[in-house]
N, C-alpha and C positions, 0 to 999 in steps of 0.2 A: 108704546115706547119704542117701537121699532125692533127690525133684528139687528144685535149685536156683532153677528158677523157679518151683515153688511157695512154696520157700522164702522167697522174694523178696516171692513178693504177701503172703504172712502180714506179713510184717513191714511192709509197705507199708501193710497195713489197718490197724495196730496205729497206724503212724505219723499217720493220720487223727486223731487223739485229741491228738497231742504239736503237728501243726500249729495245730489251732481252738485250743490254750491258747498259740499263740506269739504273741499279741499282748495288751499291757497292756490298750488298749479291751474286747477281747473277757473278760480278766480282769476289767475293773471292772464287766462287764457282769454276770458269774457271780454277783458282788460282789452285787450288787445283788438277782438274782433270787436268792437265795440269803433275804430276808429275806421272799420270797413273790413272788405271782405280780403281772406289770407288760404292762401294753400296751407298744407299742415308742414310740410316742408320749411315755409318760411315762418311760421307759428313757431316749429321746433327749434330754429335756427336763433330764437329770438328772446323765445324761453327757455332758453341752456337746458332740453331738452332730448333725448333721442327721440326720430320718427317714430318709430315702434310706439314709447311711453305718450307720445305727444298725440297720437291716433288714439290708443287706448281713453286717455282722457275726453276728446272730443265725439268719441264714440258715447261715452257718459253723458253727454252732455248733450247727445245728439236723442237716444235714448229716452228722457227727462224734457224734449222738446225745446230745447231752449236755445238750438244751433241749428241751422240744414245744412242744405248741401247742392252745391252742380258739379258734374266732372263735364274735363275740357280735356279730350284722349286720356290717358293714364295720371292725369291729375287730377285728385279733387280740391274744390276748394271750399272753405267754412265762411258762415255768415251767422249775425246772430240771425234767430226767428223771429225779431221784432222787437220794435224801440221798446215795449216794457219789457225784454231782457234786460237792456238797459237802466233800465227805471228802477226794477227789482234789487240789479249790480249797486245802486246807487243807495237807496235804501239802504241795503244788508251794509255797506260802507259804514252810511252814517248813525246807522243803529249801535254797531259795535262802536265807534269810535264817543258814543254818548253813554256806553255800560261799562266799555273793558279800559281803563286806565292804562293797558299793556298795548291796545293801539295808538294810544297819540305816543307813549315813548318811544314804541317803532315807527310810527312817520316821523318822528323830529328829528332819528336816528339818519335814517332815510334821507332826508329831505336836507336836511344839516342845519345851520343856527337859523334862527329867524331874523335874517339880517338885507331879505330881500324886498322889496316893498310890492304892495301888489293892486292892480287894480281891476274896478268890479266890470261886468257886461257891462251895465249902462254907462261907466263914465267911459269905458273905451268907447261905445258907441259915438258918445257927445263930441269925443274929440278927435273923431276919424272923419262926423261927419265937419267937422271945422278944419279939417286939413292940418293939426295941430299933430299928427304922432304918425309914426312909420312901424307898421305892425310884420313882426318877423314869426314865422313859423317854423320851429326847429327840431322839428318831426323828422324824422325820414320822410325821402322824395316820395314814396310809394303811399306813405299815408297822406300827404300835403296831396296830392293827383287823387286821390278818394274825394279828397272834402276838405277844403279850407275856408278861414274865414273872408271874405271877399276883399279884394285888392293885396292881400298878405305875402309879403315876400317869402320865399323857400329858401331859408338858409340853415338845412341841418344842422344840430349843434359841432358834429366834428368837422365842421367844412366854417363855423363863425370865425376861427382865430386867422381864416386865410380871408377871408371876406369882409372884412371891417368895412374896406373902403369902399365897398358900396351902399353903407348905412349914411344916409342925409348927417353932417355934426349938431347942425341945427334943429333938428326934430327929436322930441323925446322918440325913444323906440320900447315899443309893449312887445315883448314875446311870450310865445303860449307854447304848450303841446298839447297831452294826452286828454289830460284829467287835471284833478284836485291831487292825484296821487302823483305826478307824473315830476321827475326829475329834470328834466331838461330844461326848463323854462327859468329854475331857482339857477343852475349851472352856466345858462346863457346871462342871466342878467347881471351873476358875480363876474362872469369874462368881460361884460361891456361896461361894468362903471369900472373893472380894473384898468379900461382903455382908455377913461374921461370921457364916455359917453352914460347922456341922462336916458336909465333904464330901467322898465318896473315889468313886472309878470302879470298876467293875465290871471286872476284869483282862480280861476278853476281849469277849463279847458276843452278842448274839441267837442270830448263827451257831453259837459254840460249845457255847451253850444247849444250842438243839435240837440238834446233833449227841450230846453227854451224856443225851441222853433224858430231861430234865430240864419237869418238866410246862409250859406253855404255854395260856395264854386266849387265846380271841378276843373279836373286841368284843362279839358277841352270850354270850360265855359258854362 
């Protein structure tokens, strides 16, 4: 039958992994390193976080293997430990959002009325390879230079209301960011039909991308 306190510690190490995801913070953090790698400084900066608490977390998290690490002089910077951090992140998403009813009313809360329309990987694919849409990326510059979707223009969302004029009138325009969770992309596409430009979101986003294995530039190429 085995010994039971073996038994015990197995499960006790396994449970190292189910504590570092029991807190939201430490979630948004995933969140975040998940669209590439971040110093804790701009981690904290981003997650309405102090350095101090913003360390502590990634230190949990670092712990629980589920983040590393390089320092570059007195900075370090966070990465996840591999795409099934991601994978797991994405999971635990969708698991709760199919048990807990109190998740979809915090993303609708979140996210606002369902009034954005959105399209999937493949038809974006279909019709970028047709030359038919102009795909915008409204990330911050610093995550678009990690990883964007190939030919995607960079136009953060707080720099769209000055930049109209260099979206084609003639081309529908798909913008995307983070995630499935990710606000910006529902916020970009209500500024540009408020403009009389034809505009739909990207149904999920970066993260899903690259977990689809779905090709990926960098700034340099």
């Amino acid at each position: 039958m085995g010994d039971p306190a073996r038994k015990a510690a197995l499960f006790d190490q396994l449970a190292r992994v189910g504590k570092a995801l029991g807190s939201g913070k430490r979630l948004e953090l995933l969140d975040l390193l998940a669209q590439g790698e971040r110093t804790v400084e701009a981690l904290a900066q981003t997650c309405g976080l102090g350095t101090t608490t913003a360390s502590a977390h990634l230190q949990t998290l670092k712990r629980a293997g589920l983040v590393a690490t390089r320092r570059d002089g007195v900075r370090i910077h966070y990465r996840l430990a591999g795409s099934d951090v991601a994978e797991i992140y994405v999971r635990l998403r969708e698991l709760a959002a199919a048990h807990l009813p109190d998740v979809t009313a915090a993303r609708d809360a979140y996210l606002g009325p369902a009034d954005v329309e959105a399209v999937t990987r493949e038809e974006l694919l279909r019709r970028v390879d047709a030359g038919a849409v102009t795909v915008v990326d409204v990330r911050p510059a610093e995550e678009y230079a990690t990883g964007h979707i190939p030919g995607a223009l960079s136009i953060p969302l707080a720099e769209l209301p000055d930049r109209l004029a260099e979206l084609p009138a003639d081309l529908e325009v798909v913008a995307y960011c983070r995630g499935a969770y990710c606000v910006f992309s529902h916020e970009a596409v209500r500024l540009l039909t408020a403009h009389g430009l034809r505009a739909r979101r990207l149904a999920e986003g970066m993260l899903e991308w690259r977990l689809a294995d779905l090709p990926v530039e960098t700034a340099t190429g």
